[in-house]
N, C-alpha and C positions, 0 to 999 in steps of 0.2 A: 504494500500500500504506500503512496504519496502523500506524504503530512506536507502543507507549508505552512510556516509559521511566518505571517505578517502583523506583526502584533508589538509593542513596547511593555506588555506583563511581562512582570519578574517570572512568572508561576510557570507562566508557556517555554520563555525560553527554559527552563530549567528541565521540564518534563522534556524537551527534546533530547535529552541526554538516555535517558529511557524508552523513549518509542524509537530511538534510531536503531535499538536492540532488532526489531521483527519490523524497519519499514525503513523508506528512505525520508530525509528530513530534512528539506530545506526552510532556509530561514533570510529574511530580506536585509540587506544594508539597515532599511530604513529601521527596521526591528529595533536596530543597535544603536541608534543615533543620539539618543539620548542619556548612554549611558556614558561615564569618563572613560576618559582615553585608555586610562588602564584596563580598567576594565573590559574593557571594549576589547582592546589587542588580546587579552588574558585567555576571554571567552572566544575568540575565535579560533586559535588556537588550541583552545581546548574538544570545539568544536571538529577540528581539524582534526585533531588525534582519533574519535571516535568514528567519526564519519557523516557526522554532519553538515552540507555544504551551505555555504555562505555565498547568495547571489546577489547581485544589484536587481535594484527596485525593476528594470526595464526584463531582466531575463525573468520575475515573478509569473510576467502575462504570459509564458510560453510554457510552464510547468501544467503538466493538468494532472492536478494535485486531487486525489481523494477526498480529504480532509483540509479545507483553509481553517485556520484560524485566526480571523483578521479583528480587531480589537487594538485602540490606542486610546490611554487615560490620559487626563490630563496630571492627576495625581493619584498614586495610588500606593499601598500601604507596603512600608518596608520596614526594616527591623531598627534603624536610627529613629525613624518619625514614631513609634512603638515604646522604644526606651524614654524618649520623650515624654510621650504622653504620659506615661507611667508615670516618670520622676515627678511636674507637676501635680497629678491624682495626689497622688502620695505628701508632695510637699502639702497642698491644701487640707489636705484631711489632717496633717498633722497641726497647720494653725490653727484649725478650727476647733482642735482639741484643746489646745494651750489657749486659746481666747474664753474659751466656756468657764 
């Protein structure tokens, strides 16, 4: 089966590491654009190792893909914006204790 992954979720790119197991798996520039540089290079590479290819946005329209998953947030939830919220939660609940 043909997955393409045209998407900016963390969750998709990540599963492609796993359905590249029983499919082929491509995945778009654009996917990646938002991520830093490092990042970006890290994961393609990584991609590279397993077998998942990395196209430009223009070879996407020539895939006939099984599976798109096309999806781009504008924000959406990672493990720094997480920690985050947390420490807040937590810092308020603690004044609110010490104000009582």
């Amino acid at each position: 089966m043909k997955i393409l992954i045209d998407s900016n979720l963390y969750a998709y790119q990540d599963y492609a590491f796993e359905w590249v197991r029983r499919n082929e798996v491509y995945v778009t520039e654009r996917s990646l654009r938002e991520l830093d540089l490092a990042r970006r290079y890290l994961l393609i590479r990584a991609y590279e190792g397993v077998g998942v290819k990395v196209i430009s946005d223009k070879e996407a329209g020539s895939i006939k893909a099984d599976i798109t998953m096309r999806e781009f947030r504008r924000d959406q939830p990672n493990l720094g914006k997480s920690i985050s919220r947390g420490y807040w939660l937590a810092r308020n609940y603690i004044l609110t204790k010490i104000t009582q």
